[in-house]
C-alpha positions in Angstrom: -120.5 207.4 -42.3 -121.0 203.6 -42.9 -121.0 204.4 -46.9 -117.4 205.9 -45.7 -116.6 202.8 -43.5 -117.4 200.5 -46.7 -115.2 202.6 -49.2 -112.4 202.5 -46.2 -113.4 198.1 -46.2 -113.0 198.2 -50.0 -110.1 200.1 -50.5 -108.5 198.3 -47.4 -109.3 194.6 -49.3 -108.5 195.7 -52.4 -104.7 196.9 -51.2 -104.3 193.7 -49.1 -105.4 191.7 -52.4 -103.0 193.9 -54.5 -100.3 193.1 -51.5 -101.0 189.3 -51.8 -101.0 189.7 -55.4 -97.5 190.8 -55.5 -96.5 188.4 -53.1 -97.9 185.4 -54.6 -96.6 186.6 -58.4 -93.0 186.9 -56.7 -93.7 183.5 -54.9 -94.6 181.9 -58.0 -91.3 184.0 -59.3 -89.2 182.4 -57.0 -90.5 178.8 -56.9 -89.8 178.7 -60.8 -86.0 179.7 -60.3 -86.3 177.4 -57.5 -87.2 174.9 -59.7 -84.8 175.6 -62.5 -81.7 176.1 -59.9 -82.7 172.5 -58.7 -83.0 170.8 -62.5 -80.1 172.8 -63.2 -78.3 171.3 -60.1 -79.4 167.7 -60.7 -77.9 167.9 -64.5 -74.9 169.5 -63.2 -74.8 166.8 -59.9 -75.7 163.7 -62.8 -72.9 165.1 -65.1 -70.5 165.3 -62.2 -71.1 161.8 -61.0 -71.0 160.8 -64.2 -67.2 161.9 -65.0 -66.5 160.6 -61.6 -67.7 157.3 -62.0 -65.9 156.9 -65.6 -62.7 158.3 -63.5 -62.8 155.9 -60.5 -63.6 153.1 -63.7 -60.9 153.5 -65.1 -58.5 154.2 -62.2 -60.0 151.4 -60.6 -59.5 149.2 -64.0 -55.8 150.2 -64.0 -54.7 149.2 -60.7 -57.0 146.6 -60.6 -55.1 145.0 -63.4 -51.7 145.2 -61.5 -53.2 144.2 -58.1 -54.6 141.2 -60.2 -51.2 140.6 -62.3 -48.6 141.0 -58.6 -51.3 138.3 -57.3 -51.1 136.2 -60.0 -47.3 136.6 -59.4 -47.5 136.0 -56.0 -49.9 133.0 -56.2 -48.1 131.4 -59.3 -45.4 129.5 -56.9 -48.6 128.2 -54.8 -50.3 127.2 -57.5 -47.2 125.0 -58.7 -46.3 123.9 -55.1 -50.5 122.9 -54.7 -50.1 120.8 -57.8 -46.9 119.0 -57.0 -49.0 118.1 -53.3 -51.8 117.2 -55.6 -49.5 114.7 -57.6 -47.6 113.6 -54.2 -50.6 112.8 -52.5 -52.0 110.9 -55.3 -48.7 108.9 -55.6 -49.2 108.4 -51.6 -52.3 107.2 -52.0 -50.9 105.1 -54.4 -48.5 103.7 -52.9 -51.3 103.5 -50.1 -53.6 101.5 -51.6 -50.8 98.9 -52.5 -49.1 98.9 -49.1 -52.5 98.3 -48.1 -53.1 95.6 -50.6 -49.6 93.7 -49.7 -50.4 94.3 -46.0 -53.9 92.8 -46.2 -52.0 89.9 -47.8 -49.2 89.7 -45.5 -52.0 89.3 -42.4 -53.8 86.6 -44.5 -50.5 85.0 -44.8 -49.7 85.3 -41.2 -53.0 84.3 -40.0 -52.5 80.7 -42.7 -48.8 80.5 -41.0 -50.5 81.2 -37.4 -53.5 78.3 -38.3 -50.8 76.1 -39.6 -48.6 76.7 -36.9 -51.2 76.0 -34.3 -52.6 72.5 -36.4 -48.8 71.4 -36.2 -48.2 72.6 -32.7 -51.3 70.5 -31.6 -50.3 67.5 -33.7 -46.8 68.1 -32.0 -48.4 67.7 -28.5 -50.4 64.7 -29.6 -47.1 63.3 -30.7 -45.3 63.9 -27.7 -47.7 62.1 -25.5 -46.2 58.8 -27.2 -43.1 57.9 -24.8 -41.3 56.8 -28.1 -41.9 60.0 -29.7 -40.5 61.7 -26.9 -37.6 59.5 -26.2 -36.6 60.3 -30.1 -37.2 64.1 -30.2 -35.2 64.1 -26.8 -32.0 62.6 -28.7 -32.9 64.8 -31.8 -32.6 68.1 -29.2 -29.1 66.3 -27.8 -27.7 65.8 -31.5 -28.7 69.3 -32.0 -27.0 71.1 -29.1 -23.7 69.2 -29.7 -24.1 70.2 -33.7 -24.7 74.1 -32.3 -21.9 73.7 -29.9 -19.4 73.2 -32.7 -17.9 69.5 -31.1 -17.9 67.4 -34.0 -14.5 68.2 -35.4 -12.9 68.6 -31.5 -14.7 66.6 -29.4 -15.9 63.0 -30.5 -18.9 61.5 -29.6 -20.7 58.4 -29.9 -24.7 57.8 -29.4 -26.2 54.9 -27.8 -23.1 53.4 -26.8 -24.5 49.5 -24.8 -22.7 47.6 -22.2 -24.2 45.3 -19.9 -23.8 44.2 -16.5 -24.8 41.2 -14.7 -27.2 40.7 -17.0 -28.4 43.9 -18.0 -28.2 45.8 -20.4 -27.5 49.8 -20.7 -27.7 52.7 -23.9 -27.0 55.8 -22.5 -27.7 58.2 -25.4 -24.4 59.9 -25.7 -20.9 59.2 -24.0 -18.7 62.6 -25.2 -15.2 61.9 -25.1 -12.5 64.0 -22.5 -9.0 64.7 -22.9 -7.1 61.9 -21.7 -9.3 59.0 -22.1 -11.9 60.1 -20.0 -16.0 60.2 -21.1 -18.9 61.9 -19.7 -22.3 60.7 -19.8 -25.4 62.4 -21.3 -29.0 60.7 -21.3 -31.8 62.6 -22.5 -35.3 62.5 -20.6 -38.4 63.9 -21.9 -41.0 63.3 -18.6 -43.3 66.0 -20.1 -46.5 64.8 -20.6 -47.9 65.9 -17.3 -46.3 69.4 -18.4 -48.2 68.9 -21.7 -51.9 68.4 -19.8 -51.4 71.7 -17.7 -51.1 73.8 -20.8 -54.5 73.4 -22.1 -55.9 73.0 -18.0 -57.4 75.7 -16.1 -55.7 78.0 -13.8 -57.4 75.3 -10.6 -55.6 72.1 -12.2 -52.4 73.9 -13.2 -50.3 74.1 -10.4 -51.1 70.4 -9.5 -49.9 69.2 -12.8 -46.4 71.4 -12.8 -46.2 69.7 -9.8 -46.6 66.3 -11.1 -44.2 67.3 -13.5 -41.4 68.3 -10.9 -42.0 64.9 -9.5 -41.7 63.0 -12.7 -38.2 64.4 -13.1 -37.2 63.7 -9.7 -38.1 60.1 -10.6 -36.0 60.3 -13.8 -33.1 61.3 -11.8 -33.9 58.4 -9.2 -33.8 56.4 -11.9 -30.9 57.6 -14.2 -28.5 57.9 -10.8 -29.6 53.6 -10.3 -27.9 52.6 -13.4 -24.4 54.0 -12.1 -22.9 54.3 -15.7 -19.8 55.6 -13.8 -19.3 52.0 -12.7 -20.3 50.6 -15.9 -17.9 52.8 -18.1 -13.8 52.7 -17.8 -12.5 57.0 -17.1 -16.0 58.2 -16.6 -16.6 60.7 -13.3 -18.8 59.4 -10.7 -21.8 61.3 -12.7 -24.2 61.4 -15.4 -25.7 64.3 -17.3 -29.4 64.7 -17.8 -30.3 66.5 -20.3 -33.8 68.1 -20.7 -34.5 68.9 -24.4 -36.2 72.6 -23.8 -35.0 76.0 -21.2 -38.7 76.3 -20.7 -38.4 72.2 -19.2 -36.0 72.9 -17.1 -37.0 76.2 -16.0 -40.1 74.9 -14.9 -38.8 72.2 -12.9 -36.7 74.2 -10.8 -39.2 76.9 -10.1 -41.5 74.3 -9.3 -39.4 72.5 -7.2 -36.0 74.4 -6.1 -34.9 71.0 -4.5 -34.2 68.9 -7.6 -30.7 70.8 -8.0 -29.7 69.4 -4.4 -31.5 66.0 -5.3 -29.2 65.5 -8.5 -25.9 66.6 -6.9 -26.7 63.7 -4.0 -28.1 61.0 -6.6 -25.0 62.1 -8.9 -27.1 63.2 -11.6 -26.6 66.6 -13.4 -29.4 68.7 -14.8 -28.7 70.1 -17.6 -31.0 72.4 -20.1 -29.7 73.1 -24.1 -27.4 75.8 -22.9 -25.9 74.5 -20.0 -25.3 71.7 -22.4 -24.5 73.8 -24.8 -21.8 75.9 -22.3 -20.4 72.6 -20.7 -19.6 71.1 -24.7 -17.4 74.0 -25.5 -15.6 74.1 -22.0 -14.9 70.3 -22.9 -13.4 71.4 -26.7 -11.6 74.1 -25.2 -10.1 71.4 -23.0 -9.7 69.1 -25.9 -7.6 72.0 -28.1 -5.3 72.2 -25.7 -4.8 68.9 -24.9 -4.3 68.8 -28.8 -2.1 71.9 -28.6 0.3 70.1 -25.7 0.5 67.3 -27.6 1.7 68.8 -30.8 4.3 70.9 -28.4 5.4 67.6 -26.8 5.7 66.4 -30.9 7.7 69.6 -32.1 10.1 69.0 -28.7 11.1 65.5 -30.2 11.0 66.6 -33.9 13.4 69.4 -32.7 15.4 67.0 -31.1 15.8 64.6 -32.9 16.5 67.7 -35.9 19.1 68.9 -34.1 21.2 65.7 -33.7 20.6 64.9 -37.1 22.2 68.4 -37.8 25.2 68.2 -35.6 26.0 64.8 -37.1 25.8 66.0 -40.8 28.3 68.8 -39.0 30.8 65.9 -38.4 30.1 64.5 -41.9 31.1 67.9 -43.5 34.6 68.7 -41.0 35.7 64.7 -41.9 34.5 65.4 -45.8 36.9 69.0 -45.3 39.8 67.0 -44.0 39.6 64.5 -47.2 39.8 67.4 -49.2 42.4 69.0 -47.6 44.1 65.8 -47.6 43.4 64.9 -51.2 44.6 68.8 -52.5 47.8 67.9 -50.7 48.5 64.9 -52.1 47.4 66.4 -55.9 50.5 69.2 -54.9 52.6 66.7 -54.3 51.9 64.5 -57.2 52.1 67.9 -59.6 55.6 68.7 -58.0 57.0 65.7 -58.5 56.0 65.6 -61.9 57.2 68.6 -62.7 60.4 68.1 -61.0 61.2 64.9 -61.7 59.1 63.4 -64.9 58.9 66.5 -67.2 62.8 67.4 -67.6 63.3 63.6 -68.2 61.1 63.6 -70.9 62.5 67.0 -72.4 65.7 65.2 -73.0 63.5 62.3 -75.4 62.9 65.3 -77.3 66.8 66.1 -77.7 67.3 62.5 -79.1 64.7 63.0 -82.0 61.9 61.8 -80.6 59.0 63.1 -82.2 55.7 63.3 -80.0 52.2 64.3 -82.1 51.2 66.1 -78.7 53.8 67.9 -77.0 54.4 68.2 -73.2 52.9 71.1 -71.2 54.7 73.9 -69.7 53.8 73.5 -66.7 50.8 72.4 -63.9 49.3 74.3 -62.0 48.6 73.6 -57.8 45.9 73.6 -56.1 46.6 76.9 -53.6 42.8 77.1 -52.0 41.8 74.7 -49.0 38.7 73.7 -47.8 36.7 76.1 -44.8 35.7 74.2 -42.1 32.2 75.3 -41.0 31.8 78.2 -38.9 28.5 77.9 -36.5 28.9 78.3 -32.8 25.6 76.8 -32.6 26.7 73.2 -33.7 28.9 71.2 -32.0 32.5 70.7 -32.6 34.1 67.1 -33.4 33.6 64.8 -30.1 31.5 67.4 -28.6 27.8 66.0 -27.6 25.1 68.1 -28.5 23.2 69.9 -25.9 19.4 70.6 -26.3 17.5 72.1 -23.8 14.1 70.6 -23.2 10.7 72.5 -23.3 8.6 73.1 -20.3 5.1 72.0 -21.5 2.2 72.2 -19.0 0.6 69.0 -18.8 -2.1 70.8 -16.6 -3.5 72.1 -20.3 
């Protein structure tokens, strides 16, 4: 029985060994196909991708080149237009640079003119602190504004004109000359030195000296109303014009002190700056032209006049000259008639007797049949009329 059990163990392993046997032969079978399939696969898979890769090369190279040739159309115009930038911004920054360089130049000029403007302007101020200096550039500003107000061919002027009286003597600066005789009076004053000090003063000090200044003009016009040149000048109103060589003078004066308009009107002394000058010298040409204009109407009146009667007599020259004529034709008819008449037949019959002349007689004379036409203008007057000329209305108010 157990020898039995063994043979039954032994043929048992020996079919399950035959059984694996099989199985691992087909196992082995299968992993070799396996293994074939997959090297077949990966040759087949290689090849594949290689044909698709040469495909998608040279698709990819095609449209590649027209994708790069329609952008190298497209970005041929922006190429050009990024080049002519490129040459306009390096002629801006030219022109730039030389802007710059004349600019740079121009400010150094201006800051010389500015340093030379400010060494003059102080040497000007030191000037004008001298009370000769002033008194000279006051009557250089008064020459000016009659120059810029055009007078000099309409309205004459003379410049320190002296008179005295009782013992003193006077120069006002200017006496300008009015229609009808008459002369106004311009002095210049220049009281500015206090104005002068309260430029370069601090703002503590200022006030006071614009002050001082106010009051140095009110002395001026104290002063300038004392020596009456109304009284000492023949046609000259009762006042006298004071003229302050700068706007910014008189400006000042009357904002600092409102009063010194009033003052002058009492004391008979007007303030006047360049342009009130200035305005006041053209009123007084426009008063001069036509002063000038009514006196070459009043002119042309007599002219016109004395034209006319010279015209109405030549009239009466030429009627009495027509008569002669007329007188002198008749008398030449009468003379050829009687020769004719009388004088002619008398000396045919010579001619009868054998008298021989080397001219012979004429035929006949003629008359004079046209007489002279007296003049025919109703305008001139007739023989022993007077002549009538109506007289022109001229406005001596002009």
């Amino acid at each position: 029985m157990v020898v039995g059990l063994l043979i039954g163990l032994l043929v048992g392993a020996g079919a399950v060994w035959l059984v694996l046997r099989a199985r691992l032969v087909a196992a082995d079978v299968a992993l070799r196909s396996e293994r074939e399939l997959s090297a077949r696969f990966d040759a087949l898979a290689a090849d594949a991708l290689r044909k698709n890769n040469e495909t998608f090369l040279e698709l990819a190279s095609g449209r590649l080149g027209q994708k790069e040739q329609a952008v190298e159309q497209l970005v041929r115009p922006l190429q050009d237009l990024l080049g002519k930038m490129a040459d306009h911004a390096e002629s801006l920054e030219r022109s730039r640079r030389q802007d710059y360089g004349a600019l740079s130049r121009s400010v150094r000029d201006l800051a010389t003119t500015s340093e030379r403007w400010r060494s003059e302007t102080a040497s000007l101020a030191t000037a004008l602190r001298s009370s000769e200096v002033r008194g000279a550039w006051g009557q250089m500003q008064l020459r000016n504004a009659v120059e810029t107000a055009g007078m000099l061919a309409y309205c004459d002027f003379e410049e320190e004109v002296h008179t005295s009286s009782d013992g003193r003597s006077y120069r006002p600066d200017m006496v300008v000359r009015l229609p009808g005789g008459r002369r106004v009076i311009v002095d210049a004053k220049t009281p500015i030195r206090a104005l002068l000090d309260a430029l370069n003063a601090p703002d503590s000090q200022r006030d006071a000296l614009i002050a001082d200044y106010a009051r140095h003009v009110r002395e001026h016009v104290k002063q300038l109303s004392a020596k009456s040149y109304w009284q000492q000048f023949d046609d000259t109103p009762d006042f006298v014009v004071m003229f302050l060589p700068g706007e910014g003078f008189y400006r000042t004066a009357i904002e600092a002190d409102p009063s010194l308009l009033e003052a002058g009107g009492k004391e008979r002394v007007v303030l006047a700056s360049p342009m009130i000058l200035i305005s006041m010298l053209r009123t007084i040409a426009a008063v001069w032209n036509e002063e000038k204009v009514a006196e070459s109407a009043r002119v042309v009146n007599e002219l016109g006049t004395q034209l006319y009667e010279r015209l109405a007599t030549m009239t009466e020259h030429f009627v009495s000259l027509g008569k002669r004529l007329d007188g002198a034709v008749q008398d030449y008819n009468k003379t050829v008639g009687s020769f004719e008449r009388r004088v002619l037949p008398q000396a045919r019959k010579l001619a009868e007797h054998g008298v021989r002349p080397k001219k012979p007689l004429p035929e006949e004379l003629t008359a004079v049949e046209h007489a002279t036409q007296p003049p025919q203008t109703l305008e001139l007057p007739k023989r022993n009329e007077t002549p009538a000329l109506p007289v022109a209305v001229i406005d001596d108010a002009a």
